[in-house]
C-alpha angles and dihedrals in degrees: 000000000000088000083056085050096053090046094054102054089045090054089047091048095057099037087057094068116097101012098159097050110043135032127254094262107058091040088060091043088057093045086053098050091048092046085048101038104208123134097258145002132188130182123211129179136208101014103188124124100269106029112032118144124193099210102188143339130193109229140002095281098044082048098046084040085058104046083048094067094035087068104029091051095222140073141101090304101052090049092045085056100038094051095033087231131116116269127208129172146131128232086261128119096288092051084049085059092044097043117006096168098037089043095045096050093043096055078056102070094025133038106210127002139166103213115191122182126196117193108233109239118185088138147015092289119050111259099196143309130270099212118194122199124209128190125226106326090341105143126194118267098225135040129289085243092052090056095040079057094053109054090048092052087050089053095054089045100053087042083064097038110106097216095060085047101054088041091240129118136140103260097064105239097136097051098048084045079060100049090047090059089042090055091043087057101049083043082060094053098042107055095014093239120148112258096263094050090043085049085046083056096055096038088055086043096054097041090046085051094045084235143119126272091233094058086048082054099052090053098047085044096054095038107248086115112055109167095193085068101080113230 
């Protein structure tokens, strides 16, 4: 318990910087990533197919390893979440049987990459997953058990943070969470396909482009992207 004390305040102490400037989120996301000492961290919530939100991630490639999931629909993150257990791999030959399209896609934009993903865990149901990304032997400076804490602790903080609540913060993923189920929806209307076949299209459309879903969305939102078009 007094490790888990010492952990806290640390947490606290970090998260506390920048307060103006950036949202709770990713100031928790970048304590993490400096208690833990690996090279990147992201946190993403409610990873299931329809609604998932990446809130914050430290740097470019946890960014671009997110979003990846986030369109392929597979990968350590989405299996961390999904069994409420911890996840750990590399982009090597088991990962390519776990995951072929995410891992294939990954080794793409890095070269070599330790990916380990911790269920967030305030409550009863999993919340999110904390996911921490290590270059080349790097190991994590704490326990399994402390990270494991800490996501948890960071789960129960962003479930009380107002801005979460209201589904406002600064960086905009809720809004862009919003546009993607506008444009679902106009997807839907456009080719008369059922909401998880219209999300499937944007999805494929994203992942064909090398792109975001929220950037197809934009298109598809202000009109520059019409399926029922064609081509």
């Amino acid at each position: 318990m007094t490790d888990h004390a010492v952990i806290l305040a640390r947490l606290a102490r970090l998260a506390a910087a920048n307060a103006r400037d950036r949202h709770l989120a990713e100031r928790l996301c970048e304590a993490c990533r400096l208690i833990l000492s690996v090279d990147a961290a992201s946190i993403t919530v409610s990873n299931d197919t329809s609604s998932r939100i990446t809130l914050a991630a430290t740097n470019e490639i946890a960014a671009r390893l997110e979003d990846l999931q986030d369109v392929l629909g597979e990968g350590p993150c989405h299996d961390a979440f999904r069994t409420g257990q911890a996840v750990a791999t590399r982009l090597d030959e088991e990962a390519v049987r776990r995951w072929p399209e995410f891992t294939r896609a990954a080794r793409a934009s890095v070269e070599s990459l330790q990916i380990r993903c911790f269920a967030m865990r305030p409550g009863e149901e999993v919340f999110g997953t904390l996911s921490l990304y290590l270059a080349g032997s790097s190991r994590v400076a704490e326990s399994e058990e402390t990270a494991q804490f800490l996501a948890d602790a960071i789960g129960a903080a962003l479930l009380r943070d107002p801005s979460i609540e209201a589904g406002l913060t600064e960086s905009g993923a809720w809004s862009s969470r919003a546009a993607i189920h506008q444009a679902t929806g106009m997807v839907i209307a456009q080719l008369r396909l059922g909401p998880e076949d219209a999300l499937a299209i944007l999805r494929a459309h994203a992942y064909a482009h090398d792109t975001t879903l929220a950037e197809i969305a934009d298109l598809v939102v202000t009109r520059r992207l019409d399926f029922s078009q064609g081509d």
